[in-house]
GUSEFI-643181 format. One record per residue: residue in one letter; x, y, z of N, C-alpha, C, CB in turn. Coordinates in steps of 0.1 Angstrom, whole numbers, plus 5000, padded with zeros to 4 digits. Each point is the difference from the previous one (the first is absolute). Glycine has a CB too. Example, Ala and Ser with C-alpha at 12.3 -4.5 7.8 and 13.67 -1.06 7.14 Angstrom:
BEGIN
SITE residuo  n_x  n_y  n_z ca_x ca_y ca_z  c_x  c_y  c_z cb_x cb_y cb_z
SITE       A 5132 4943 5078 4991 5012 5000 5009 5012 5000 4981 4988 5012
SITE       S 5015 5023 4981 5009 5011 5000 4992 5011 5008 5012 4994 4978
//
This chain:
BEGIN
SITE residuo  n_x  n_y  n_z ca_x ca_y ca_z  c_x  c_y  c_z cb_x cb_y cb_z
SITE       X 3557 3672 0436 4991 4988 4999 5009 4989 4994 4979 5014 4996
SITE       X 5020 4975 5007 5007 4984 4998 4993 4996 4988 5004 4991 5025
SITE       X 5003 5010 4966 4990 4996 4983 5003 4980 5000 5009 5032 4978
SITE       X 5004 4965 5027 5005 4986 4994 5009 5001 5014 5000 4998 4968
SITE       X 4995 4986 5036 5011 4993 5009 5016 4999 4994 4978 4985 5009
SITE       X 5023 5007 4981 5014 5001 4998 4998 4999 4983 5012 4990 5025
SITE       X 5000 5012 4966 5000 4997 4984 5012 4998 4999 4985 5013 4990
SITE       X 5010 4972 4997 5015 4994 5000 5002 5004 4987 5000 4980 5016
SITE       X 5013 5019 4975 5003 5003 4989 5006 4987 4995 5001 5026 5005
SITE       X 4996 4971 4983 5010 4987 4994 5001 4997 4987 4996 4991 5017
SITE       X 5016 5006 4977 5003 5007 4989 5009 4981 4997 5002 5039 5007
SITE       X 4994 4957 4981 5010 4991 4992 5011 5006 4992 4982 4985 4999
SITE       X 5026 5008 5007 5018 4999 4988 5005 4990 4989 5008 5005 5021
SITE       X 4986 4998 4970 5003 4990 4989 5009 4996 4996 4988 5006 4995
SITE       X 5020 4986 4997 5019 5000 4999 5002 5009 4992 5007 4978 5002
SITE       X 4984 5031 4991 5005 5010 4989 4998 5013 5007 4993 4986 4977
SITE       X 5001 5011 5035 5001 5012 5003 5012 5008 5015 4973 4992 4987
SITE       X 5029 5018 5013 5011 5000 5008 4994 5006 5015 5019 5004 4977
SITE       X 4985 4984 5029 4999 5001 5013 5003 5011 5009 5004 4981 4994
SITE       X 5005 5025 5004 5006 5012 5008 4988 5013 4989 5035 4988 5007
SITE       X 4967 5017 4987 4989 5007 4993 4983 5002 5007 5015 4988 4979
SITE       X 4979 5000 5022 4991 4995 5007 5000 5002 5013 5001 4987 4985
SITE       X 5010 5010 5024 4996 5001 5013 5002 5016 5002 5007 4972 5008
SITE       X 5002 5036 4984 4999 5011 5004 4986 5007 4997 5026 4998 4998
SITE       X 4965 4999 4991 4990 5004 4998 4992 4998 5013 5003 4997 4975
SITE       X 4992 4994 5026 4995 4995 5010 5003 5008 5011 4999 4981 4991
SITE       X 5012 5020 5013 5000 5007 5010 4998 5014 5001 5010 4984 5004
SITE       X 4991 5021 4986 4998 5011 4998 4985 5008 4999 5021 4993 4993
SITE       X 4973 4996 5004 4982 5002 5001 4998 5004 5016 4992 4978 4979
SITE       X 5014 5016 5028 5000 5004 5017 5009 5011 5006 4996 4976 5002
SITE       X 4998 5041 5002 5005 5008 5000 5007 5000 5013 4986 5009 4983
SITE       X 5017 4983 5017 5006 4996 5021 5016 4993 4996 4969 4989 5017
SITE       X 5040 5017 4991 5013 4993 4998 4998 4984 5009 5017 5027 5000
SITE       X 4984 4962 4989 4993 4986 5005 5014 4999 5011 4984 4985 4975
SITE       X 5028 5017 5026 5010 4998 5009 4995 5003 5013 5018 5004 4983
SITE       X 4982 5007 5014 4994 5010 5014 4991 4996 5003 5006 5017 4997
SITE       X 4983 4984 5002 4985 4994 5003 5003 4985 5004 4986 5015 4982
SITE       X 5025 4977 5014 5002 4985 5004 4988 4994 4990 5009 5002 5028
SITE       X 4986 4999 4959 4993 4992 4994 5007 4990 4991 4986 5017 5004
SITE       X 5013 4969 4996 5005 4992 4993 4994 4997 4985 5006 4993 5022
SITE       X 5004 5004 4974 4997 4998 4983 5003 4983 5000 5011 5028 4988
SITE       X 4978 4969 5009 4997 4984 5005 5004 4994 4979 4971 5002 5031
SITE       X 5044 4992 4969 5002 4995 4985 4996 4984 5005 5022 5020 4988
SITE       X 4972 4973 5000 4998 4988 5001 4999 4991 4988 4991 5008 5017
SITE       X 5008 4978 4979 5006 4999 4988 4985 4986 4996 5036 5010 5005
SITE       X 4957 4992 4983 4990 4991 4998 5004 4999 4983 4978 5008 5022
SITE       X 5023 4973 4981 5000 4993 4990 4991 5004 4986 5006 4984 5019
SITE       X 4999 5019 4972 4989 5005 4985 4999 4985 4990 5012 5032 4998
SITE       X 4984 4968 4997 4995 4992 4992 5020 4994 4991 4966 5017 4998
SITE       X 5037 4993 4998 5015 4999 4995 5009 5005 5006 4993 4999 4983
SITE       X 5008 5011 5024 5009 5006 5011 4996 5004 5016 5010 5008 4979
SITE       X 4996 5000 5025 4996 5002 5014 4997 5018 5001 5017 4976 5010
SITE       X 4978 5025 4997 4991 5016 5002 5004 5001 5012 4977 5001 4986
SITE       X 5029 5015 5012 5000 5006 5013 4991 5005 5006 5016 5001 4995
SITE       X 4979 5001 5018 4989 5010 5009 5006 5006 5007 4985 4988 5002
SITE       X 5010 5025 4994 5004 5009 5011 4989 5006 5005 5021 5003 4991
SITE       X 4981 4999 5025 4986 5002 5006 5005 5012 5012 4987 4971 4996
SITE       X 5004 5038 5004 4997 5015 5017 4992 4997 5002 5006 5020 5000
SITE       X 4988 4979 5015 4989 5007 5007 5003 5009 5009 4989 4984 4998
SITE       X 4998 5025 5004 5001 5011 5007 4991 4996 5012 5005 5018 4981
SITE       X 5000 4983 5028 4988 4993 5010 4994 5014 5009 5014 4971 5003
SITE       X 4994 5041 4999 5000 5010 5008 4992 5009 4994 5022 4995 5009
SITE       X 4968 5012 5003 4995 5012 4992 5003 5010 4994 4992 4994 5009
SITE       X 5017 5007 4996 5010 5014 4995 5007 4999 4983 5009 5002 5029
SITE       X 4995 4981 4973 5006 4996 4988 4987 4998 4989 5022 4989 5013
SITE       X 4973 5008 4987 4985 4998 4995 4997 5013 4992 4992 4983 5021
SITE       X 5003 5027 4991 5000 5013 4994 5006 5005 4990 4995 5001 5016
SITE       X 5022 5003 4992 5007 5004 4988 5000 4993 4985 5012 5009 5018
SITE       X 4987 4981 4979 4996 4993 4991 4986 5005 4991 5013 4982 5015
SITE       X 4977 5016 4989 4985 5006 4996 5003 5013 4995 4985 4988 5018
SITE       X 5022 5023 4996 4999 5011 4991 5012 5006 4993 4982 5004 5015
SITE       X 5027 4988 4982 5008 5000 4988 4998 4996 4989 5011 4998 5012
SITE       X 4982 4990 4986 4991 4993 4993 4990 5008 4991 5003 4986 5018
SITE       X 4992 5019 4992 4983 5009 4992 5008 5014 4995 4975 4992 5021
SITE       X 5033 5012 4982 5010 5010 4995 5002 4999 4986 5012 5001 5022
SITE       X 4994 4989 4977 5006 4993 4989 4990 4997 4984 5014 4988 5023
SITE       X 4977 5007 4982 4988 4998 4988 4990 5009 4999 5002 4980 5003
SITE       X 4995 5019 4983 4989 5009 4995 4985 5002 5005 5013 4994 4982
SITE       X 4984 5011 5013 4982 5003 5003 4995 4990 4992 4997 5026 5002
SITE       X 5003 4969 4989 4994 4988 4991 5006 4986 5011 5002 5014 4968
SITE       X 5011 4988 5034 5000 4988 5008 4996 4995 5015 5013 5003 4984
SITE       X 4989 5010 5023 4989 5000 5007 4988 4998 5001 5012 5008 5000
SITE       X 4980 5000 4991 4986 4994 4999 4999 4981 4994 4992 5029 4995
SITE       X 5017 4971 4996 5001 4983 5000 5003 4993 5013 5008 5001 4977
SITE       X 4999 5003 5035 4997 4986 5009 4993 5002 5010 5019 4991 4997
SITE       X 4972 5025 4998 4989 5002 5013 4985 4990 4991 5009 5034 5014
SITE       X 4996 4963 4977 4987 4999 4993 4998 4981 4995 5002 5032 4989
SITE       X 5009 4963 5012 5003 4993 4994 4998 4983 5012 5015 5023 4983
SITE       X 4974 4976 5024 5001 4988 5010 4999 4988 4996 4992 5013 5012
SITE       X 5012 4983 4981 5007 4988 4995 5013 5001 5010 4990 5001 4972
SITE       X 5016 5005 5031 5016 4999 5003 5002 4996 5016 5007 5021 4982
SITE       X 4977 4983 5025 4998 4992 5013 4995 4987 5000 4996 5019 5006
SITE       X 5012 4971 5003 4992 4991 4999 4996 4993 5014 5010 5000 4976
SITE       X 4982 4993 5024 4989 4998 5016 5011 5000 5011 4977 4981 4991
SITE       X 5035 5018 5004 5009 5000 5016 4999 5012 5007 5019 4985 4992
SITE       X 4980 5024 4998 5000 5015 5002 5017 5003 4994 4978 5002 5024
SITE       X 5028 4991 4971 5010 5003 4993 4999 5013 4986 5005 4974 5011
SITE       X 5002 5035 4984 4998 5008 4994 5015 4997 4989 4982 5016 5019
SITE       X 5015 4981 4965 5011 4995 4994 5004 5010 4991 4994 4976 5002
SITE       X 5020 5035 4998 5001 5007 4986 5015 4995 4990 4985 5024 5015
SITE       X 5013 4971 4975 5014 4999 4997 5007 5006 4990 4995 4984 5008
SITE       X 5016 5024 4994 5004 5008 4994 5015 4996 4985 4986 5013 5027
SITE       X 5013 4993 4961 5004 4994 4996 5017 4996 4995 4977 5006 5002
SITE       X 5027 4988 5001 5015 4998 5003 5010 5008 4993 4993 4980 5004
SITE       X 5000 5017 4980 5013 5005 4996 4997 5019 4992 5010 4967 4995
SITE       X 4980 5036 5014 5000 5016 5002 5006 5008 5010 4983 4995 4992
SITE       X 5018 4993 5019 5008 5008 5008 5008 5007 4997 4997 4989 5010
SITE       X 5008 5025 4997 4995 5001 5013 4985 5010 4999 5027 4998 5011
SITE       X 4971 5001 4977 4985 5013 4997 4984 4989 5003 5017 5020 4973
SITE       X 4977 4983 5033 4993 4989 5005 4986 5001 4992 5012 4999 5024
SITE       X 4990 4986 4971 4991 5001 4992 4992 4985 5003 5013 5018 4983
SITE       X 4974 4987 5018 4986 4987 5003 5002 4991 4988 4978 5015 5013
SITE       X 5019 4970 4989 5004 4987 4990 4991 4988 5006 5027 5008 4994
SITE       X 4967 4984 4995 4992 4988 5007 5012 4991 4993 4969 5006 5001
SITE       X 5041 4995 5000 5011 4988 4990 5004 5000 5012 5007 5002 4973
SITE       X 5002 4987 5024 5003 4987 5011 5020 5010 5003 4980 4964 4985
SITE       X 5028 5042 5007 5008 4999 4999 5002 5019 5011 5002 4976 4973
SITE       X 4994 5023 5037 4999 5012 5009 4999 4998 5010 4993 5010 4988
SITE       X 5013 5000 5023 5000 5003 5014 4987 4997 5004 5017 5016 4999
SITE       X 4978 4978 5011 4989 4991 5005 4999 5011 5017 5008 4967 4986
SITE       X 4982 5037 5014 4996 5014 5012 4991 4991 5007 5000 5026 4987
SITE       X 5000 4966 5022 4987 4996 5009 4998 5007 5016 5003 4977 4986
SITE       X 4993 5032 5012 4993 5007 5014 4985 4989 5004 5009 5031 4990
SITE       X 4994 4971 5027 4990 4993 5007 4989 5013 5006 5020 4977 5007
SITE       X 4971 5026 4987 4991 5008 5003 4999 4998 5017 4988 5000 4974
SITE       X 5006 5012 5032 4996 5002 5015 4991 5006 5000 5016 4999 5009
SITE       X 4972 4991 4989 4989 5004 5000 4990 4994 5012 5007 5004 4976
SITE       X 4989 5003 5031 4991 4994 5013 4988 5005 4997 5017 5001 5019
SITE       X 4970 4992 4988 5002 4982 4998 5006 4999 4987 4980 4991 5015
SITE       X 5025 4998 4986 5007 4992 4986 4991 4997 4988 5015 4986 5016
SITE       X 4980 5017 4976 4987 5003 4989 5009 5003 4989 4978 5012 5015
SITE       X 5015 4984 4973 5011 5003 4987 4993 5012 4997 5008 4975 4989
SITE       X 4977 5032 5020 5002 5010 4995 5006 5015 5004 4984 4985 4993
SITE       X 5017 5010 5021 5007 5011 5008 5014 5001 4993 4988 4995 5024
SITE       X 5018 4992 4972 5013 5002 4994 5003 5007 4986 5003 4980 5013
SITE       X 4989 5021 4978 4988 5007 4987 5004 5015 5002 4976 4981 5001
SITE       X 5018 5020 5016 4997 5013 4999 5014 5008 5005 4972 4995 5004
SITE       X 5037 4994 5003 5012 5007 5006 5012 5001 4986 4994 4990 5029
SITE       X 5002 4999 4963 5005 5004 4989 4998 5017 4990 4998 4973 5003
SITE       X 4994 5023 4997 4993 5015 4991 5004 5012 5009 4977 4988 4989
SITE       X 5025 5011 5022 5003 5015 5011 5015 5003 4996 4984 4994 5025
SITE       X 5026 4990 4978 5014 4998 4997 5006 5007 4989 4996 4981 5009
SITE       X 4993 5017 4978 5006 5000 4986 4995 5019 4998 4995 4966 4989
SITE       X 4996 5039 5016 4993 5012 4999 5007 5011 4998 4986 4993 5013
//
């Protein structure tokens, strides 16, 4: 079954923080060799208030890639955390977008965080018809 069209991952680089460190985390959240697969690691650079922030950004656009992701993913986390993002719909919002962010500097042990300073998970639910509650319910099957 097709749970999510595609999920992007994106992750800020602070100047204190080390770049190379980071992108390997990141990539490592994605159990797919990104070379091989041909997935780009999109770096980009946004003006901060006093310095400049790095972005680093994946998407998975493929179902295959998608999958292995989910069920690497759900592998990985607990039963308490699980039941937190089957339970938790706040994290959808009317696009039918689904938001988890994980927190940075736990990596690589994955741990759920509402702070700003963490890996940013946005899965595009596939939910037909398009209803935030069909997407509700494909969440809760996802996370199960």
């Amino acid at each position: 079954m097709k749970y999510v069209h595609n999920i992007t991952f994106s992750v800020f680089v602070k100047p204190e923080d080390s770049l190379e460190t980071i992108k390997e985390q990141l990539v490592n959240l994605i159990p797919l060799d990104i070379e091989e697969e041909k997935l780009q690691l999109i770096q980009s650079v946004a003006e901060g208030i006093t310095n400049k922030i790095i972005i680093l950004e994946i998407t998975l656009k493929k179902e295959r890639h998608t999958n292995a992701f989910l069920d690497s993913f759900k592998e990985k986390l607990s039963s308490e955390q699980l039941e937190q993002l089957r339970t938790q719909e706040n994290r959808l919002d009317d696009q039918l977008y689904y938001f988890i962010r994980l927190d940075k500097e736990k990596l690589p042990e994955l741990v759920l965080t509402d702070s700003g300073n963490c890996v940013h998970i946005k899965m595009s639910i596939a939910a037909f018809p398009k209803k935030k509650e069909n997407a509700l319910n494909i969440v809760k099957e996802l996370f199960n």
